[in-house]
N, CA, C, O and CB atoms as a CASP TS submission, in Angstrom:
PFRMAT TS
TARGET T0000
AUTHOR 0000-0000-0000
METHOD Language model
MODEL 1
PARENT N/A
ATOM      1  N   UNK     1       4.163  -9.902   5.656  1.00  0.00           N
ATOM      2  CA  UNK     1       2.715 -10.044   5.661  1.00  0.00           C
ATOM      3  C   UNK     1       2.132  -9.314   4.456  1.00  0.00           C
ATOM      4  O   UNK     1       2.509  -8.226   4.020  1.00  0.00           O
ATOM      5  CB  UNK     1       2.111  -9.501   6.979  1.00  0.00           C
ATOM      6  N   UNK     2       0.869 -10.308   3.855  1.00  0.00           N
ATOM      7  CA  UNK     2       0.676  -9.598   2.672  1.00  0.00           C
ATOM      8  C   UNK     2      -0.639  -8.727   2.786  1.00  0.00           C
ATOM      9  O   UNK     2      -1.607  -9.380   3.176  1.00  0.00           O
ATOM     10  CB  UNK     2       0.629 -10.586   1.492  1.00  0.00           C
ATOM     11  N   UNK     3      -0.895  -7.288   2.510  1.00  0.00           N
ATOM     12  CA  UNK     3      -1.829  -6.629   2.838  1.00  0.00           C
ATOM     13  C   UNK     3      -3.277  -7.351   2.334  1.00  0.00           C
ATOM     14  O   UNK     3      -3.367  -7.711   1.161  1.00  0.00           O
ATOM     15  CB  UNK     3      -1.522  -5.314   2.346  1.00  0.00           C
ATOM     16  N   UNK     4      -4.212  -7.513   3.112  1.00  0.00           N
ATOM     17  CA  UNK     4      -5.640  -8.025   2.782  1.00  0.00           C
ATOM     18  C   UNK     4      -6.392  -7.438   1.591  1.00  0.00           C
ATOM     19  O   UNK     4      -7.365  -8.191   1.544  1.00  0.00           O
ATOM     20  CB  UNK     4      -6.513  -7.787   3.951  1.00  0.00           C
ATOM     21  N   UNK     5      -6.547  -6.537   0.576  1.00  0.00           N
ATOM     22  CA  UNK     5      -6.873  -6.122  -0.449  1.00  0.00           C
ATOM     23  C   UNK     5      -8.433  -6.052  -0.214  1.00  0.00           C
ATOM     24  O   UNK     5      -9.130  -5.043  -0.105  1.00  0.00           O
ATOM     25  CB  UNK     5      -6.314  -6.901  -1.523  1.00  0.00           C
ATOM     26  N   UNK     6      -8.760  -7.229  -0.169  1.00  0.00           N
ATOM     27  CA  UNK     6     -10.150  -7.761  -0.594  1.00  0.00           C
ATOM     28  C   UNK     6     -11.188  -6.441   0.592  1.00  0.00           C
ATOM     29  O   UNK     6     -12.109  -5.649   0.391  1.00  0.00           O
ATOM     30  CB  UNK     6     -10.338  -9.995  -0.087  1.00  0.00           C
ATOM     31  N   UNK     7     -10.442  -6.806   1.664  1.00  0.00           N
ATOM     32  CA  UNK     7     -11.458  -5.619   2.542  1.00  0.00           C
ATOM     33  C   UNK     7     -11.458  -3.796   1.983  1.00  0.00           C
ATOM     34  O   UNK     7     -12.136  -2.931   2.538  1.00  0.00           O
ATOM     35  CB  UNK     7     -10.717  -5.600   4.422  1.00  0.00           C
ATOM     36  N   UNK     8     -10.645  -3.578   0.932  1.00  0.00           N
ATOM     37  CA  UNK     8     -10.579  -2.160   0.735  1.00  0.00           C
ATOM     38  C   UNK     8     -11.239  -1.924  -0.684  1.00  0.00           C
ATOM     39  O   UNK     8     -11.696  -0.862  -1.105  1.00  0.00           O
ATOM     40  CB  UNK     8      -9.040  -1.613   0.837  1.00  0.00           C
ATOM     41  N   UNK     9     -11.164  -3.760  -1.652  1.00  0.00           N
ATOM     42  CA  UNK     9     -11.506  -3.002  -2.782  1.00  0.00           C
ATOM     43  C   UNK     9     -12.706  -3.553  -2.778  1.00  0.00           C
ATOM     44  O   UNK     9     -12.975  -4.516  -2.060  1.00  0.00           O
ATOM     45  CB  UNK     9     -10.691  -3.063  -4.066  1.00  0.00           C
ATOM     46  N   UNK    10     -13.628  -2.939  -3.661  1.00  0.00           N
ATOM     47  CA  UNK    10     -14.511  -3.710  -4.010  1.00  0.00           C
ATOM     48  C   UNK    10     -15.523  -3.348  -5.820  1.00  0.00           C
ATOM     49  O   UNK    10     -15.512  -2.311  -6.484  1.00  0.00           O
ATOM     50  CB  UNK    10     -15.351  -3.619  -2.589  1.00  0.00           C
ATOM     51  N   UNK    11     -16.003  -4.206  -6.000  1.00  0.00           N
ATOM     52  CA  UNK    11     -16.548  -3.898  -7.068  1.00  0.00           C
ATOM     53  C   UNK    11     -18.220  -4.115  -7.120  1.00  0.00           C
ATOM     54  O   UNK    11     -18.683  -5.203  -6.777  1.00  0.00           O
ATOM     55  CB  UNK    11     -15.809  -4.629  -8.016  1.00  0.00           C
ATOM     56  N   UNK    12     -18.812  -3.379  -7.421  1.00  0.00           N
ATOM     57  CA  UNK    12     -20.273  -3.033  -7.672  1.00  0.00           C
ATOM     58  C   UNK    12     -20.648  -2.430  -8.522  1.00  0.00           C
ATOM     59  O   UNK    12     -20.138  -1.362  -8.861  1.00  0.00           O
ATOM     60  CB  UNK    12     -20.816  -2.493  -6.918  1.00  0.00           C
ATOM     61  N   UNK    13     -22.424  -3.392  -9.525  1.00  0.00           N
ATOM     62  CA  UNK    13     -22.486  -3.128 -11.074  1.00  0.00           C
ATOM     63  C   UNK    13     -23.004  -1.411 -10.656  1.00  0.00           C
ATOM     64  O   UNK    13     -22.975  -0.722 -11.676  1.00  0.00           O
ATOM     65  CB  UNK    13     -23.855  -4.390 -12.197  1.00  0.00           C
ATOM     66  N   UNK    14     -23.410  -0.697  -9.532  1.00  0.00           N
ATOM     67  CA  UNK    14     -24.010   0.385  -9.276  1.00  0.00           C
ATOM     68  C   UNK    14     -23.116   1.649  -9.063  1.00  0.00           C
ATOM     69  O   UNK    14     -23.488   2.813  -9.209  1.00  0.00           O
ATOM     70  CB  UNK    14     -24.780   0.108  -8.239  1.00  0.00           C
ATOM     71  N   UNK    15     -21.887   1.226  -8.697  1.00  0.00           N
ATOM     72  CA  UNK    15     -20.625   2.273  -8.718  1.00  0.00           C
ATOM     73  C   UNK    15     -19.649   2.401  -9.747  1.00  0.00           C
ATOM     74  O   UNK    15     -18.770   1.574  -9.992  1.00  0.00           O
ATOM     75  CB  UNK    15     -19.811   2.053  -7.672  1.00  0.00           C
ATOM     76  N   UNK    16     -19.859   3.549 -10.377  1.00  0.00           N
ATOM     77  CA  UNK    16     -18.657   3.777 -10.989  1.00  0.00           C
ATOM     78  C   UNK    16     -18.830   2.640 -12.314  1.00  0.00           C
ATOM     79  O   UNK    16     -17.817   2.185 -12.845  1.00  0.00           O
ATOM     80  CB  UNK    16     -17.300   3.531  -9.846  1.00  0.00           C
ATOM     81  N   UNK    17     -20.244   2.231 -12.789  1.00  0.00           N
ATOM     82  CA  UNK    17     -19.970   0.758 -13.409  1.00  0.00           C
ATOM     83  C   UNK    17     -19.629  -0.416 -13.029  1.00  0.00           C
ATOM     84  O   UNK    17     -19.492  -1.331 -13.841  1.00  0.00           O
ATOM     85  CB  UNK    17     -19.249   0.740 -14.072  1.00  0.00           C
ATOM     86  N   UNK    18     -19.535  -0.491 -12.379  1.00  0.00           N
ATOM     87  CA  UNK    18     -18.468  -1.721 -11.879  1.00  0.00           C
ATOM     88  C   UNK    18     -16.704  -2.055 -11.657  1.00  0.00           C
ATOM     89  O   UNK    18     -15.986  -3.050 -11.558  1.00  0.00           O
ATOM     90  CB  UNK    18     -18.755  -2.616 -12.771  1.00  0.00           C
ATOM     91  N   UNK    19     -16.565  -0.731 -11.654  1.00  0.00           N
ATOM     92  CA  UNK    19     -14.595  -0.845 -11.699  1.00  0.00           C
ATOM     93  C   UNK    19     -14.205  -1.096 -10.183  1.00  0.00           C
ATOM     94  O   UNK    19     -14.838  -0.998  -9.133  1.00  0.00           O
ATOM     95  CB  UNK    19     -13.579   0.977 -12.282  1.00  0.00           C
ATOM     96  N   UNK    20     -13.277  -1.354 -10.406  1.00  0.00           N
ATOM     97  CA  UNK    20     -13.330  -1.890  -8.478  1.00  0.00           C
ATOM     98  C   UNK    20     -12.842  -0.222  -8.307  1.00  0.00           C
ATOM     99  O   UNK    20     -12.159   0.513  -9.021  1.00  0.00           O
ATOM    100  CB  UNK    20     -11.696  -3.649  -7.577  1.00  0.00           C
ATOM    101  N   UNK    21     -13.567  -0.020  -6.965  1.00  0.00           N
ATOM    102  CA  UNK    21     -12.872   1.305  -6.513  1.00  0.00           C
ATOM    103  C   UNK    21     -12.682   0.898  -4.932  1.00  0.00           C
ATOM    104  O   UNK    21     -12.954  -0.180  -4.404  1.00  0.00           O
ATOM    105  CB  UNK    21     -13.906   2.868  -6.800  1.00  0.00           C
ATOM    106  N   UNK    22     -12.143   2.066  -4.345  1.00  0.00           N
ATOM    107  CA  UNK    22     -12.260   1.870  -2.624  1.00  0.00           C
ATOM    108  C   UNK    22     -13.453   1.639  -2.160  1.00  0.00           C
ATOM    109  O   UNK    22     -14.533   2.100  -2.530  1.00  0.00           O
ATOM    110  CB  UNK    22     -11.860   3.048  -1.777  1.00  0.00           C
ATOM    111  N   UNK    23     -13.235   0.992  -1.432  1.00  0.00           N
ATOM    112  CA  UNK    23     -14.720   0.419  -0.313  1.00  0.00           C
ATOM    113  C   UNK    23     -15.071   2.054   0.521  1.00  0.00           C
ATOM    114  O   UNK    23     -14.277   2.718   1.188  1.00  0.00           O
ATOM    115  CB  UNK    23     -14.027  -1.284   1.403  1.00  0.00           C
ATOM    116  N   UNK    24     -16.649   2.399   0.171  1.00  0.00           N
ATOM    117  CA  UNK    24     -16.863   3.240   1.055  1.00  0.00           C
ATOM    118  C   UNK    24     -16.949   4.642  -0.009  1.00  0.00           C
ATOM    119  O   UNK    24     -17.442   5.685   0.422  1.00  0.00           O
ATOM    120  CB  UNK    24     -15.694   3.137   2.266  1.00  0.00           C
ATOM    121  N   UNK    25     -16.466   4.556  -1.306  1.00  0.00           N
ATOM    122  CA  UNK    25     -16.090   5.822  -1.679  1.00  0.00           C
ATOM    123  C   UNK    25     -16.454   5.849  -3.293  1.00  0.00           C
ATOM    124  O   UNK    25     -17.621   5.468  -3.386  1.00  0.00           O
ATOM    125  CB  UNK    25     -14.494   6.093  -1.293  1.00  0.00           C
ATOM    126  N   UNK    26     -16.034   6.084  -4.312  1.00  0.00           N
ATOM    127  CA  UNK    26     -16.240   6.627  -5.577  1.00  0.00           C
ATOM    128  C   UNK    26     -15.066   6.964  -6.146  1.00  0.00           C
ATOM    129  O   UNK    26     -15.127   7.806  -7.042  1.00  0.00           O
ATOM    130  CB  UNK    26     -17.061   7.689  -5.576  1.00  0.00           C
ATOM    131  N   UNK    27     -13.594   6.350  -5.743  1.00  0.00           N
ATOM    132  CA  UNK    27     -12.528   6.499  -5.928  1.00  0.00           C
ATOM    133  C   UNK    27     -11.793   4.910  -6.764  1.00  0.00           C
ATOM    134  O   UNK    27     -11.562   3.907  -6.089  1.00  0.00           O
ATOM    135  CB  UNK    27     -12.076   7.002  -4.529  1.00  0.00           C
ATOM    136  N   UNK    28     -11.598   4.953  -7.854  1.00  0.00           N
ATOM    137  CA  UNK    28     -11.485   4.041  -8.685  1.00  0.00           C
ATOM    138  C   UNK    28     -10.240   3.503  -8.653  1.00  0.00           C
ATOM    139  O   UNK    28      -9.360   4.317  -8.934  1.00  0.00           O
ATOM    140  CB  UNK    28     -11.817   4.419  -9.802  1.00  0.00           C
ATOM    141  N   UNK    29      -9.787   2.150  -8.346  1.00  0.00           N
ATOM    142  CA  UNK    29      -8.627   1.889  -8.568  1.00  0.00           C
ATOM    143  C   UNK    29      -7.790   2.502  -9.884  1.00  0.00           C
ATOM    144  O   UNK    29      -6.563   2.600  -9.865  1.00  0.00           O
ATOM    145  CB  UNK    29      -8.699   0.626  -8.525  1.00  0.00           C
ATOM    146  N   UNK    30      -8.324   2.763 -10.630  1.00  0.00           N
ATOM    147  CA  UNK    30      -7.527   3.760 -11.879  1.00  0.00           C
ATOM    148  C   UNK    30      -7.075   4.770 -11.848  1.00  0.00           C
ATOM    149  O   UNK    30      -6.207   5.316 -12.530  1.00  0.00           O
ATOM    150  CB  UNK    30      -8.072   4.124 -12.811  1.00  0.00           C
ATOM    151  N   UNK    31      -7.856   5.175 -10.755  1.00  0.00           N
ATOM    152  CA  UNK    31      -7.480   6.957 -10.798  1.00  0.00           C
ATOM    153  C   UNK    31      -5.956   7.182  -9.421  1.00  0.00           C
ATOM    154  O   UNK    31      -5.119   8.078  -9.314  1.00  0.00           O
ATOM    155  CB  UNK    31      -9.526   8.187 -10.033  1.00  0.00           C
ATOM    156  N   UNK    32      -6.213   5.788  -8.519  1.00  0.00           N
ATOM    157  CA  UNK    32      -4.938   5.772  -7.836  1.00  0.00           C
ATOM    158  C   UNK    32      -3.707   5.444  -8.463  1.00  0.00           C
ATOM    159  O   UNK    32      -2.536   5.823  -8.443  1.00  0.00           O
ATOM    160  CB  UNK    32      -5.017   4.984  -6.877  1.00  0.00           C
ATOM    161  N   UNK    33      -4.331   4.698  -8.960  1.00  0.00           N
ATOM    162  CA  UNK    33      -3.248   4.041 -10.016  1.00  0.00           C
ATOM    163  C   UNK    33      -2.260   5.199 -11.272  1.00  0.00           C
ATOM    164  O   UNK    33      -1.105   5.253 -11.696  1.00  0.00           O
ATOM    165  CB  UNK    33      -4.360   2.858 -11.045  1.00  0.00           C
ATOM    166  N   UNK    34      -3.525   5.956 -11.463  1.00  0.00           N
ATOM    167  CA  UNK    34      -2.727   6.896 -12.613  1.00  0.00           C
ATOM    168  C   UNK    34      -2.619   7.835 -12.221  1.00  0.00           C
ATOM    169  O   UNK    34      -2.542   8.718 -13.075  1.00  0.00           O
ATOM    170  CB  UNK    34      -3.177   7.177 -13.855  1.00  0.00           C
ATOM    171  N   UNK    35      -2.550   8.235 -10.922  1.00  0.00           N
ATOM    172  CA  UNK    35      -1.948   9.239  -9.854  1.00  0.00           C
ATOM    173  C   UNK    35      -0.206   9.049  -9.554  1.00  0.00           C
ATOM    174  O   UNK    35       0.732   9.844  -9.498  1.00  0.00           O
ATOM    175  CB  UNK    35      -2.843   8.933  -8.324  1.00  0.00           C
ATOM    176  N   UNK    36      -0.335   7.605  -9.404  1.00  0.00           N
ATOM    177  CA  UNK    36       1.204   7.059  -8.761  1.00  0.00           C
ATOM    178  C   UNK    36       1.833   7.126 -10.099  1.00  0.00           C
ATOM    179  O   UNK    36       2.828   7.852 -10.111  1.00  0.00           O
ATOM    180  CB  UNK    36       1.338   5.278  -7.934  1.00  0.00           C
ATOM    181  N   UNK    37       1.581   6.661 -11.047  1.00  0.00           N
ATOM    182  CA  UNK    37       2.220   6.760 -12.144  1.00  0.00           C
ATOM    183  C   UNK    37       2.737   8.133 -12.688  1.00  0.00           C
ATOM    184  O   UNK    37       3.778   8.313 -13.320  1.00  0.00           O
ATOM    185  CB  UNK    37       1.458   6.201 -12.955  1.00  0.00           C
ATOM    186  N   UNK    38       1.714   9.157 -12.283  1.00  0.00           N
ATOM    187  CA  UNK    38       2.469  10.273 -12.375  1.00  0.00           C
ATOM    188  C   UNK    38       3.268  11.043 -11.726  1.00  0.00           C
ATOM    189  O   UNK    38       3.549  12.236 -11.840  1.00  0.00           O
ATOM    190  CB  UNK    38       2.003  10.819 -12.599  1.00  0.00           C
ATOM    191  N   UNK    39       3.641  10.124 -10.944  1.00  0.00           N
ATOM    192  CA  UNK    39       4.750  10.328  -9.796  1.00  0.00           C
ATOM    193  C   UNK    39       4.531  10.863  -8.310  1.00  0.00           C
ATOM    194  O   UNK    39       5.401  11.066  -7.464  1.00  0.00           O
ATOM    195  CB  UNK    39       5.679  11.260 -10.318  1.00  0.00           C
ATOM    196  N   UNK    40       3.089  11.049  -8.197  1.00  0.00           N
ATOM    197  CA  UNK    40       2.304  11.589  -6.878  1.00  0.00           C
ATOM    198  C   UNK    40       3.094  10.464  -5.795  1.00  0.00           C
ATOM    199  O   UNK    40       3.714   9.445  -6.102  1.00  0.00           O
ATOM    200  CB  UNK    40       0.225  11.402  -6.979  1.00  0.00           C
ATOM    201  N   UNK    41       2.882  10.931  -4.687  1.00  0.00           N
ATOM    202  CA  UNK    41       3.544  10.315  -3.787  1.00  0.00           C
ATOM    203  C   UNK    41       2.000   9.418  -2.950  1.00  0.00           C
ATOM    204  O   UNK    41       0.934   9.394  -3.565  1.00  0.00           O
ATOM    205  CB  UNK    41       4.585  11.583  -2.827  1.00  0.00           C
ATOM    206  N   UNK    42       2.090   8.957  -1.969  1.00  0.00           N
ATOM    207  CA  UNK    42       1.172   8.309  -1.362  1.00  0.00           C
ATOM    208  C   UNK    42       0.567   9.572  -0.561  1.00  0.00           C
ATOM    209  O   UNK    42      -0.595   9.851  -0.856  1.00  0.00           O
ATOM    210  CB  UNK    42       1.727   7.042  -0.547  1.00  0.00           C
ATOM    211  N   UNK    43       1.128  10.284   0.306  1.00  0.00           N
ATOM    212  CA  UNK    43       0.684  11.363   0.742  1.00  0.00           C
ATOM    213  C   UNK    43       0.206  12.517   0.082  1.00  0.00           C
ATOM    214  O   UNK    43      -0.107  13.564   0.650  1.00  0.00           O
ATOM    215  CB  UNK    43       1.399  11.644   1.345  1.00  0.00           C
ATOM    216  N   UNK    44       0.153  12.283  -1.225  1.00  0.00           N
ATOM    217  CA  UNK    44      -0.283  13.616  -2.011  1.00  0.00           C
ATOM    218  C   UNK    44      -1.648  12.953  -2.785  1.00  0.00           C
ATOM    219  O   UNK    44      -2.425  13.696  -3.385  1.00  0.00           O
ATOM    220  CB  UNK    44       1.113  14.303  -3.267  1.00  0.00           C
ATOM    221  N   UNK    45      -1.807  11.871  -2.731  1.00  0.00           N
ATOM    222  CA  UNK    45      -2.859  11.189  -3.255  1.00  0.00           C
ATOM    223  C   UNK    45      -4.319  11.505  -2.028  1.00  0.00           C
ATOM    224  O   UNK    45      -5.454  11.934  -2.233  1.00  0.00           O
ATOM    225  CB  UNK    45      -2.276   9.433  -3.441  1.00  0.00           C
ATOM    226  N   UNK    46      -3.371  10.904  -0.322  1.00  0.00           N
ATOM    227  CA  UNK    46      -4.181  11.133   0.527  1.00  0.00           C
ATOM    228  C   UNK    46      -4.909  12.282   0.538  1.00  0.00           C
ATOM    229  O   UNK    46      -6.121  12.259   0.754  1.00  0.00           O
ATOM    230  CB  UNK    46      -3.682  10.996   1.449  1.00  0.00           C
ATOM    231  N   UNK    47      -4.205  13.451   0.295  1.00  0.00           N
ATOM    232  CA  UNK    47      -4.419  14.696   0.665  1.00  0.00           C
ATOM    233  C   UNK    47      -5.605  15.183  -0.980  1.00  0.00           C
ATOM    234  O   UNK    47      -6.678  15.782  -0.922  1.00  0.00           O
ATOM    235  CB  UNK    47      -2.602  15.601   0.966  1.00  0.00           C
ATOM    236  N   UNK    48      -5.052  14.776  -1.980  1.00  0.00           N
ATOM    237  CA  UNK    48      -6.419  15.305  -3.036  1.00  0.00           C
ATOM    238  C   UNK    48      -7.650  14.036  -3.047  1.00  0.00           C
ATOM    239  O   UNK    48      -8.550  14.190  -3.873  1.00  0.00           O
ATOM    240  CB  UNK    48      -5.745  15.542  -5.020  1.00  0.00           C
ATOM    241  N   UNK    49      -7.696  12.937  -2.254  1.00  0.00           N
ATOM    242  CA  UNK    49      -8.647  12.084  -1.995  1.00  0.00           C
ATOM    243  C   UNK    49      -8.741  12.061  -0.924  1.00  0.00           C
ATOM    244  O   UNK    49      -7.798  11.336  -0.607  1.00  0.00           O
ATOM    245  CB  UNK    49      -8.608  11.033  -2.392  1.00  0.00           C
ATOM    246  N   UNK    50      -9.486  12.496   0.430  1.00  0.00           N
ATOM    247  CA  UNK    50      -9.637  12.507   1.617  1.00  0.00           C
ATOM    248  C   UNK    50     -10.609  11.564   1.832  1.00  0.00           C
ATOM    249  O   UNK    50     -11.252  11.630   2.880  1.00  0.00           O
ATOM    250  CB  UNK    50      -9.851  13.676   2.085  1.00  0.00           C
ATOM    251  N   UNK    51     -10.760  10.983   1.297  1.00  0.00           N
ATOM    252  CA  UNK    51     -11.596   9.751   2.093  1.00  0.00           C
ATOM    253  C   UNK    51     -10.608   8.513   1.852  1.00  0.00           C
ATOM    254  O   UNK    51     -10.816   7.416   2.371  1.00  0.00           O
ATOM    255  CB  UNK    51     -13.351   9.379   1.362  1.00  0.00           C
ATOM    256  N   UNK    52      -9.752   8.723   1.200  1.00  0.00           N
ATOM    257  CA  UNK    52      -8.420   7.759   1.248  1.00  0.00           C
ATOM    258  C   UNK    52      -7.630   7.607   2.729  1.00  0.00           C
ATOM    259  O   UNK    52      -7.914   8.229   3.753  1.00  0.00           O
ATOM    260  CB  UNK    52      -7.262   8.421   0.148  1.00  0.00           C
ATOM    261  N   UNK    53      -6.727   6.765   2.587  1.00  0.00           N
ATOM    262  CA  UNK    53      -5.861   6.548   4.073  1.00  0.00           C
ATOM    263  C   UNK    53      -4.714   6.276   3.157  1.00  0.00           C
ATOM    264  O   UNK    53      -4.881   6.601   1.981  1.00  0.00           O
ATOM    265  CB  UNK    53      -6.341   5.117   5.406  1.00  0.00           C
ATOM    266  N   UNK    54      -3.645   5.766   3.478  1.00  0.00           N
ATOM    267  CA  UNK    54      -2.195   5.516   3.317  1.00  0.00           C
ATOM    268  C   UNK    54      -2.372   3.603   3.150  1.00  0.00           C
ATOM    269  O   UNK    54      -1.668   2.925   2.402  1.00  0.00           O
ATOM    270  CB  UNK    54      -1.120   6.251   4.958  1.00  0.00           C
ATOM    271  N   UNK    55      -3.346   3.125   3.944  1.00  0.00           N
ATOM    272  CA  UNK    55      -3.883   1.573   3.816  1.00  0.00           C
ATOM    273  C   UNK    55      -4.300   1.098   2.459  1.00  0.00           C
ATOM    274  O   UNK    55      -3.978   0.164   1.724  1.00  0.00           O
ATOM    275  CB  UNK    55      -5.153   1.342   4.706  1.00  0.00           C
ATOM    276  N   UNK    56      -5.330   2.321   2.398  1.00  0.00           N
ATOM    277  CA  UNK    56      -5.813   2.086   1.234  1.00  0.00           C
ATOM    278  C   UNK    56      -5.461   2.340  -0.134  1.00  0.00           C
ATOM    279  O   UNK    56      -6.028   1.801  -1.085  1.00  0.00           O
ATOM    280  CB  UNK    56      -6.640   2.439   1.335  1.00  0.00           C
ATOM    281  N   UNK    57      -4.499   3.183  -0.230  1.00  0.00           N
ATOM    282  CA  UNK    57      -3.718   3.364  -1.269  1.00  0.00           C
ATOM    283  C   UNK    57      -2.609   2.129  -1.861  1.00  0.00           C
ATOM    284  O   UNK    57      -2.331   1.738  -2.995  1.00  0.00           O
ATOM    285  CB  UNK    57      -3.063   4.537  -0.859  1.00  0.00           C
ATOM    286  N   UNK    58      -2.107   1.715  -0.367  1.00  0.00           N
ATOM    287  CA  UNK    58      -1.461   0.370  -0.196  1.00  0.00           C
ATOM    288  C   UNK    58      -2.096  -0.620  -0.875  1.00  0.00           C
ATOM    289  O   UNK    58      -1.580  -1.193  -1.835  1.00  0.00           O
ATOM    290  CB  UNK    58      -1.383  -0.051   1.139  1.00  0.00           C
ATOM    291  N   UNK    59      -3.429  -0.921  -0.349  1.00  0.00           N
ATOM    292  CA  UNK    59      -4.498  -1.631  -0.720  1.00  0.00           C
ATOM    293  C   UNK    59      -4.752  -2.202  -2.739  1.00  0.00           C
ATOM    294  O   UNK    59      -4.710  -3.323  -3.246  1.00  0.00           O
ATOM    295  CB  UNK    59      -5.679  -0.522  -0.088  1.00  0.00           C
ATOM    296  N   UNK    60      -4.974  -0.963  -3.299  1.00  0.00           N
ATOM    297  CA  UNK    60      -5.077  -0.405  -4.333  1.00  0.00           C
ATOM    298  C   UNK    60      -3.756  -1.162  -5.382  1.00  0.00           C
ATOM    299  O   UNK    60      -3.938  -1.785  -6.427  1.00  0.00           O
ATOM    300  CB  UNK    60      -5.052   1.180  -3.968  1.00  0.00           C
ATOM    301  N   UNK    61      -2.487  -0.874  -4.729  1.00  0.00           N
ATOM    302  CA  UNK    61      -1.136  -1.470  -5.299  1.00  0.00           C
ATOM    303  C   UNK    61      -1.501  -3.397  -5.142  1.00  0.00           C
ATOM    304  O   UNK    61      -1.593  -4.381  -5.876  1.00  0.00           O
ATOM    305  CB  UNK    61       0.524  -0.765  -4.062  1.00  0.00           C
ATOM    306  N   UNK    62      -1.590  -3.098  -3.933  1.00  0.00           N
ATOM    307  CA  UNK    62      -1.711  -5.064  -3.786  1.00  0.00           C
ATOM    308  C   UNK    62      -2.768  -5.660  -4.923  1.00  0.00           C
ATOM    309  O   UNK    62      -2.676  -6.635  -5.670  1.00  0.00           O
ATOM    310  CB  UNK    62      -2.563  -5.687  -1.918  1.00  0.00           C
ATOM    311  N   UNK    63      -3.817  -4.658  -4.738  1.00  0.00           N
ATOM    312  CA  UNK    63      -4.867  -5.296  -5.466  1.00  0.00           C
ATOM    313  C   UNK    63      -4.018  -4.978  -7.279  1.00  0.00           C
ATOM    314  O   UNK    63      -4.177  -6.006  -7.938  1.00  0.00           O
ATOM    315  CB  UNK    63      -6.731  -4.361  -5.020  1.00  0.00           C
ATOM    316  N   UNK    64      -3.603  -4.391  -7.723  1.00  0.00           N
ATOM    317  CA  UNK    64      -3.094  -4.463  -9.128  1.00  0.00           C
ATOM    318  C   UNK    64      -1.959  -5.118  -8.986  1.00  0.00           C
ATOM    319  O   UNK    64      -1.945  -5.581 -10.127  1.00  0.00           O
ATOM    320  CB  UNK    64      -2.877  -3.179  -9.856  1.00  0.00           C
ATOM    321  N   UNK    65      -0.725  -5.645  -8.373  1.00  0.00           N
ATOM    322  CA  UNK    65       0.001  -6.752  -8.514  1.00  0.00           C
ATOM    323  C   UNK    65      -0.163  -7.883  -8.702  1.00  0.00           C
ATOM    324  O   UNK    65       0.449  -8.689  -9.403  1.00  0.00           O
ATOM    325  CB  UNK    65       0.473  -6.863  -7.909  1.00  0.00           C
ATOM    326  N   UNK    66      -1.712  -8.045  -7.542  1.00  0.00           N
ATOM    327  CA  UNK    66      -2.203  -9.495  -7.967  1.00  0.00           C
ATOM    328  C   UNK    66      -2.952  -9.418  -9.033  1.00  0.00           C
ATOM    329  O   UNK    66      -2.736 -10.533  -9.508  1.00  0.00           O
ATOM    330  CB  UNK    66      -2.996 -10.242  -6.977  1.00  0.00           C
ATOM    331  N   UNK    67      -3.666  -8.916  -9.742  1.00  0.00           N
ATOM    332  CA  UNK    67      -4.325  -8.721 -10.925  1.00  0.00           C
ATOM    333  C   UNK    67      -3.600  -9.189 -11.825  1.00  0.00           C
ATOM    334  O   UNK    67      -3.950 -10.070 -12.611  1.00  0.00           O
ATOM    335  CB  UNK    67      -4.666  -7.512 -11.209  1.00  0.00           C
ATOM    336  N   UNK    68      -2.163  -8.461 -11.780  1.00  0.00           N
ATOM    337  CA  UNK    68      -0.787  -8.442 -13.156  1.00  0.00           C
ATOM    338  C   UNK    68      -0.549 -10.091 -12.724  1.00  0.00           C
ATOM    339  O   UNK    68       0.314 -10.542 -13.477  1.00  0.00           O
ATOM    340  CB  UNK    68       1.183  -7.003 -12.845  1.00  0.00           C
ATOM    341  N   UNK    69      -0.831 -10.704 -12.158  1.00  0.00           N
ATOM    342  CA  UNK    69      -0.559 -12.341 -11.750  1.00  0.00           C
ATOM    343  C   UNK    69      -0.847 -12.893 -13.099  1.00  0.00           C
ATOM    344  O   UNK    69      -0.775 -14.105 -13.299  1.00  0.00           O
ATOM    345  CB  UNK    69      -1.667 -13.119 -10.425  1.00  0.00           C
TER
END
């Protein structure tokens, strides 16, 4: 099953510019993104973004795989 994306990310010209970030928050798909890349784990992301979940981090990956489409 492929995770739903669309309900976690979203993009608005009033947040952040417009970068898609998490739904609900001020947390930019970039900054998850260049968290994991630096080798942070999913649980260490949760823990310095607390308005994150483990879904939404998930979320975040789906949504940049399909992007790289």
């Amino acid at each position: 099953m492929t995770l739903d994306y669309g309900q976690y990310i979203v993009r608005d010209p009033g947040i952040c510019a417009g970068e898609p970030v998490v739904r609900g928050t001020r947390v930019t798909v970039r900054t998850v993104l260049a968290s994991l890349a630096e080798g942070m784990s999913v649980a260490e992301i949760v823990k310095d973004f607390p308005t994150l979940d483990e879904t939404a981090v998930r979320a975040v990956i789906a949504f940049a795989a399909a992007s790289a489409e």
